[in-house]
N, C-alpha and C positions, 0 to 999 in steps of 0.2 A: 171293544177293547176295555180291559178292566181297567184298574187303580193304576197310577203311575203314584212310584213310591222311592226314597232313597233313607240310605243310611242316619241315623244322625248321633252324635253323643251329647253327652247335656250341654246345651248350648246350643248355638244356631253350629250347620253343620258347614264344612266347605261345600262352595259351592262348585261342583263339579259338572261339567255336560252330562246328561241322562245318557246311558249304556240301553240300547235296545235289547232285550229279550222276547220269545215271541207271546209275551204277555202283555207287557207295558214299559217304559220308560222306567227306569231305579237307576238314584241316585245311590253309590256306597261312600260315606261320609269318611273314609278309611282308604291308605293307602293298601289294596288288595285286588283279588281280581275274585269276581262273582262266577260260580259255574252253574248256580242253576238258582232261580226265581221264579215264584209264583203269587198266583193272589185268589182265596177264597171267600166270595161274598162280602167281598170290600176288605177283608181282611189281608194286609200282606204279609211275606213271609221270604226267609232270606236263605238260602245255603250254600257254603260253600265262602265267603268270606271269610279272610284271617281273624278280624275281627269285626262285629256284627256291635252296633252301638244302642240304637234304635231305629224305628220306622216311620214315617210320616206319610201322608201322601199329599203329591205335589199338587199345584192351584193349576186351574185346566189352562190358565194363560202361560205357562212352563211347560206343560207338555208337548214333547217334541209331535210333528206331525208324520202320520204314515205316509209313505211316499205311495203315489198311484202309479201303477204298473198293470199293463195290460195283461187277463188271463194266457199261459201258455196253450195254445191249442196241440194237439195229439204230433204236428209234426217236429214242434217244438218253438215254431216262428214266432216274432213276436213278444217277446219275453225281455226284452234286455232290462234293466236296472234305471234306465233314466226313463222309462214308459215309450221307448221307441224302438222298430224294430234293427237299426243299426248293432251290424255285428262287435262283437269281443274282440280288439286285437292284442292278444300277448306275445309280447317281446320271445325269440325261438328260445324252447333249451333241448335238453338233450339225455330224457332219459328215455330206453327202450324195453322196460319191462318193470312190471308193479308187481308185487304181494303184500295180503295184508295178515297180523295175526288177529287173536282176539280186541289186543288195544294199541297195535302196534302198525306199522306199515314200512316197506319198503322200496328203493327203484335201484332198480341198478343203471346205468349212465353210460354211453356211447364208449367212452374210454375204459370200461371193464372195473369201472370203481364202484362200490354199493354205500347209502346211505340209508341206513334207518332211524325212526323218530318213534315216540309215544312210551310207552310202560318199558322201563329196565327194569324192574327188580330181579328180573334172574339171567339179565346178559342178553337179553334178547336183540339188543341194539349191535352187541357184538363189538364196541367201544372201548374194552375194558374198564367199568367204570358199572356201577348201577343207577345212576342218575337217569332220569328220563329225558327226552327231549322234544322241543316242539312245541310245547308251554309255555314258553319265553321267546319272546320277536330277540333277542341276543343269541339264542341256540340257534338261530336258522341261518342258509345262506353260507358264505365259507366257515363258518363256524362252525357247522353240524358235521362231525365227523366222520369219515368212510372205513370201512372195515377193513383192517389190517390183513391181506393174503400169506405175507413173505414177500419176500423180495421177485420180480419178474411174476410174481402169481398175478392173474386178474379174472373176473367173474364173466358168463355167459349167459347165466341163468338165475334166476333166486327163486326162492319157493317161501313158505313160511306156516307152520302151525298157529296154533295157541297162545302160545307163550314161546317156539322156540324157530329157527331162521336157517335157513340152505340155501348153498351156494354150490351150482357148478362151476370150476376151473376151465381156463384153455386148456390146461396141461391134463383134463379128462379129470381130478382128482375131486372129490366132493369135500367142502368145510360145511360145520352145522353148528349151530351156538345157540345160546338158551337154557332152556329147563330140559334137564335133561333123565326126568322121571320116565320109567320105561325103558331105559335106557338108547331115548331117542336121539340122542343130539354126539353119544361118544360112551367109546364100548370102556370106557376109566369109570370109576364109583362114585367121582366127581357130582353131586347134585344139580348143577348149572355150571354154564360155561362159556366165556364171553364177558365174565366181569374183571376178568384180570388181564392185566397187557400182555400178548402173546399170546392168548388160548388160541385163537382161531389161525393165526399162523402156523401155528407147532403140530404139524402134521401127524406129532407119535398118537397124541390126542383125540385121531379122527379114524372114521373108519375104515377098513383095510380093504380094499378093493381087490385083492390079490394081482396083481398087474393091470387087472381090465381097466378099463379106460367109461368111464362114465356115459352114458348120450343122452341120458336124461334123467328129472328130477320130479317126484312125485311125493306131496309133503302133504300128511294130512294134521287133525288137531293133534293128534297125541305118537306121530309116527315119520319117519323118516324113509323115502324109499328110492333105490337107484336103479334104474335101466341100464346094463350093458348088452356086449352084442351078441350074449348069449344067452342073457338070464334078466328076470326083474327080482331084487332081493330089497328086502326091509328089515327096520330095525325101529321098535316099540309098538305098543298099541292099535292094533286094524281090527277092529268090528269084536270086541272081545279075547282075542289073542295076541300071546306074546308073541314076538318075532324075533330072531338075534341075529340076523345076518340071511337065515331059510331066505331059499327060492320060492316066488308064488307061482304054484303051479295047476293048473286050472283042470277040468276032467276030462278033454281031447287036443288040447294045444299049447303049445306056450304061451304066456303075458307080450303083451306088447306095449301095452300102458295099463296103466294103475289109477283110482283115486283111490288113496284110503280114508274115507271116512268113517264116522264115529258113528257106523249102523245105520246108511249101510257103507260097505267098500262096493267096489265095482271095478272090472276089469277086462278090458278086450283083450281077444286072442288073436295068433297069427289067420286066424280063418273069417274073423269079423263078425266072433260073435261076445256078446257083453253077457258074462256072468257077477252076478251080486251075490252076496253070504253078509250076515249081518247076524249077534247074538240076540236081537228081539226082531220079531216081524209085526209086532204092536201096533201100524201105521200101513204096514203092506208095501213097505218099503222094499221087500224082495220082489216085487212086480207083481206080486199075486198072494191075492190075504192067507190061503190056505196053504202056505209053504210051509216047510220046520225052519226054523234058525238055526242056522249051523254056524261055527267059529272058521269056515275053510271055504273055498267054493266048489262044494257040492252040489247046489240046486242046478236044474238047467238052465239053460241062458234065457235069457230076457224077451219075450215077444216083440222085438221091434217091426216097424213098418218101413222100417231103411237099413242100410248096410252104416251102421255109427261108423263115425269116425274120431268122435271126442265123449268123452262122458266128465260126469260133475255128482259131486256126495255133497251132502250135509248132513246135519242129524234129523234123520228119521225122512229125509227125502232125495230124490235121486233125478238127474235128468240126461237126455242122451242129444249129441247133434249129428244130422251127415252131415259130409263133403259139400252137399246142393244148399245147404243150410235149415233144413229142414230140424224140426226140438220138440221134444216130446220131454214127461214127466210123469212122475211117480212118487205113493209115499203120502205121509203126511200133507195137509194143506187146511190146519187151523185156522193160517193167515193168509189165505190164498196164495200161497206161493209156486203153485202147480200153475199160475196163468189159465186157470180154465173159465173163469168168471165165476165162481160160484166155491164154497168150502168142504165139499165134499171130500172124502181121501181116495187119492189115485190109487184105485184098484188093480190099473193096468197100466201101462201106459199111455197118457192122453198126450194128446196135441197141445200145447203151447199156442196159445191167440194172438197169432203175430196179424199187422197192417196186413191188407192185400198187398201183394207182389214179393214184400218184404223178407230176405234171407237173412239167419242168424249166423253171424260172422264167429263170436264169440260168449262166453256166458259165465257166471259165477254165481254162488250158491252160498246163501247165512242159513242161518238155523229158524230166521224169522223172514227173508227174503229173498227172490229172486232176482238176478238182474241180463238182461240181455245186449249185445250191440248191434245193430243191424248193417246191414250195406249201404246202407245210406249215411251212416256214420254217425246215428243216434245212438243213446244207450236208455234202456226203457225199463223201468222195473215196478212188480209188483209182491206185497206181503205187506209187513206192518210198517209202520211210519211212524214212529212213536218219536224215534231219538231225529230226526231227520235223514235216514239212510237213503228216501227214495227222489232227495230232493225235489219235494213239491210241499203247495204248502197246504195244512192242514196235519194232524195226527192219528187219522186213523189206520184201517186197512185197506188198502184201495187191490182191487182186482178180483174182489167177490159178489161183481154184480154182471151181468154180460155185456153191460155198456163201458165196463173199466177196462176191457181186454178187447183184440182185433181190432175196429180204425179207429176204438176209441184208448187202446192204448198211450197213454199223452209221453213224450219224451221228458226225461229227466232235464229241471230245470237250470244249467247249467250255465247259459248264456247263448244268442245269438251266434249262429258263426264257428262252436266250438266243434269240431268234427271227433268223438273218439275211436279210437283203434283198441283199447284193452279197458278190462273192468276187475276189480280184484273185491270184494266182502270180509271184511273184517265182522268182529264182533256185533255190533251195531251199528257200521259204517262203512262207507262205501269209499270208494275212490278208481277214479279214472285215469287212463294214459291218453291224453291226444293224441291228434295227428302232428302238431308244432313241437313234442317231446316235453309238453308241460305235464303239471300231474296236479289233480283237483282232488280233496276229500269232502265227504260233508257227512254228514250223523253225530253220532255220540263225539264226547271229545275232551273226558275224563282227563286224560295222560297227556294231553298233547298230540293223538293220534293224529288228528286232521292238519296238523303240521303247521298250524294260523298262528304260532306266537299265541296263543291261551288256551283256556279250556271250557272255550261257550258250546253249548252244543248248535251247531247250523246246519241249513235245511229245509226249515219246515215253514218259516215266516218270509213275504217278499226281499226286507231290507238284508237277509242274508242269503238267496239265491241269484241265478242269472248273473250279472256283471258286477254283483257285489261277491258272486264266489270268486277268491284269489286264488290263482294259482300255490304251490308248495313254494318257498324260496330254497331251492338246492346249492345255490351257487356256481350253478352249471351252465347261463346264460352265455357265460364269453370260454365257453371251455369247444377245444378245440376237436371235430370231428372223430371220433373211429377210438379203434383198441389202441395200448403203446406197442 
């Protein structure tokens, strides 16, 4: 543990309780909130203060003590916050589906309401308002606002890019708010949208279904795309082409589902099989180094070893799951993100190093990480750990050695007890849905993302894993079952 160090300006400083980072103890002599501290060779260093006065470092009779906390073992037991294996109990709430964007996140909630928190500046919150939220313990909880449908409108679904947010309607209609370069978010000249009262209500604003009725949402970083019951059609950026409305249509069957990501996309057919097209195959992200990149899906389909029934994109890698729970991967693996134990790049599709017995329920994909949930109700992930994404502690890469992946897989340390159901990747953070309808972030936490009332980043140090991770406050604790 290095230097414990705080703020001071000329004079003795207030005395405030040391703020843990996962460096040491700092004091900020200043009414502000610290996002990010470090210390080099005794030297500290502060950023992210409003105002920064000087630095000291404290007398080791002041420094707060590490709490001891037993290692997580691979199944996840073990781990709780006060060094005993007694489970987590959180009060129920009630939300039934997450997305995250690059610094942004979302849930939509039993009663067909959506809240999002973290980076506004282009409506992504969908608030009317460019303020961000989630940074302030005052934003959260009934104060965080829900996104305006119309009247009798409510959500089914949400998705979320980059910077920009989808929503499917009961009423089958899709609303999209945000950045709306590429013209992803609304077929208007509009450059964002969401930051003014009404946009996401005002239906002339959004795009035109021609009577169909929406059944599903398919949202990549830079694109926006709807399933009806005849067609899968998109609208911005997939793998180097524009879209404005075209059908994706593949070279022996209809789409049945989509991801569109940023190189590659991927897309199943009504016949069960997954075609990829991506503008660079630099990583072999098309399942095979020696393919051409094409803007379309042209290549053949993908050599799987199962009949898929869900796929996942990120930039520059790809992973597919069945029914039986079976996941494979492809693509880049810098940061071991392929789950293969090792950082080679997936040539072909490998196998994902799951626990013996263990089936992949669900799964989501960063540009720097992988994350999985099991049947067991773990969610396990590997890639890089820089910002705290993979909640455990340390900062490297974990999953490029053969003892990080299969039974040594360790589950995300979340807390004792906490069972989840869904996993969504933001930019450099994670977040999870329980099974109690609570909702956990942790990683980077710049904007607010991680929804904690500040912007410390957590994760990767004991004192802010396991039963020191808080759930989000939605407001939604005493809210009342089902759609209106």
């Amino acid at each position: 543990m290095g230097p414990s160090c705080h703020a001071r300006r000329n004079g003795p400083a207030p005395r405030l309780a040391p703020l843990r980072t996962d460096a040491f103890a700092l004091r900020c002599g200043v009414l502000g909130r610290v996002s990010f501290a470090g210390a080099i060779a005794g030297v500290c260093f502060v950023f992210g203060c409003r105002s920064v006065f000087g630095i000291e470092e404290l007398a080791p009779s002041e420094r707060a003590a590490e709490p001891t906390l037993p290692v997580a073992d691979a199944s996840g037991a073990g781990n709780a916050v006060d060094g005993t294996s007694q489970p987590v109990v959180d009060p129920p709430g009630h939300a039934v589906a997450i997305a995250a964007g690059l610094y942004h996140a979302c849930a939509l909630l039993e009663d067909g309401r959506v809240k999002c928190w973290g980076r506004n500046d282009l409506g992504q919150l969908g608030i009317g308002d460019t303020e961000s939220r989630g940074d302030e313990a005052s934003e959260l909880g009934k104060a965080l606002p829900s996104v305006d449908f119309g009247a009798g409108e409510y959500a089914v679904e949400i998705a979320a890019g980059t910077a920009h947010t989808c929503a499917r309607l009961a009423s089958g209609a899709v609303r999209c708010w945000g950045d709306n370069g590429y013209g992803r978010v609304s077929p208007a000249t509009t450059p964002s949208l969401g930051s003014n009262q009404g946009d996401v209500a005002n239906a002339s604003l959004h795009f035109n279904l021609n009577s169909e009725s929406a059944e599903a949402l398919f949202v990549g970083s830079y694109a926006s795309c709807v399933k009806t019951s005849s067609r899968v059609r998109c609208w911005g950026e997939v793998a180097g082409k524009m879209w404005k409305g075209e059908d994706v249509t593949l070279p022996t069957a209809p789409a049945t589902s989509l991801s569109p990501g940023n190189n590659p996309a991927c897309a199943l057919s009504n016949r069960n099989q997954l075609y990829c097209w991506s503008s660079v195959n630099d990583a072999c992200q098309l399942g095979e180094c020696g393919l051409v990149n094409h803007t379309a899906p042209n290549n053949p389909p993908i050599p799987l070893p199962f009949v898929p029934s869900a796929t996942y994109t990120a930039q520059r890698h790809a992973c597919a799951r069945s029914s039986a729970g079976e996941f494979v991967c492809w693509g880049a693996n810098n940061y071991a993100q392929l789950g293969t134990g090792n950082t080679n790049p997936g040539q072909a599709p490998l196998a994902f190093r799951v626990p013996t017995g263990r089936a992949v329920i669900d799964a989501a994909l960063g540009d720097y990480h992988t994350c999985v949930v099991f049947d067991d109700a773990t969610v396990r992930c590997v890639g890089q750990n820089y910002t705290g994404a993979l909640a455990r502690t340390g900062q490297g890469v974990w999953g490029s050695q053969p003892e990080d992946v299969g039974e040594g897989l360790a589950a995300c340390r979340i807390g004792v007890g906490r069972r989840v159901r869904k996993v969504a990747i933001g930019g450099q953070f994670t977040c999870v849905l329980l099974e109690t309808g609570r909702v956990l972030c942790f990683g980077q936490n710049s904007y607010g993302q991680l929804g904690l009332g500040h912007t410390i980043q957590t994760g990767t140090a004991p004192w802010n894993l396991d039963g020191a991770l808080q759930p989000i406050d939605l407001g939604d604790t005493e809210l009342a079952a089902g759609p209106p």
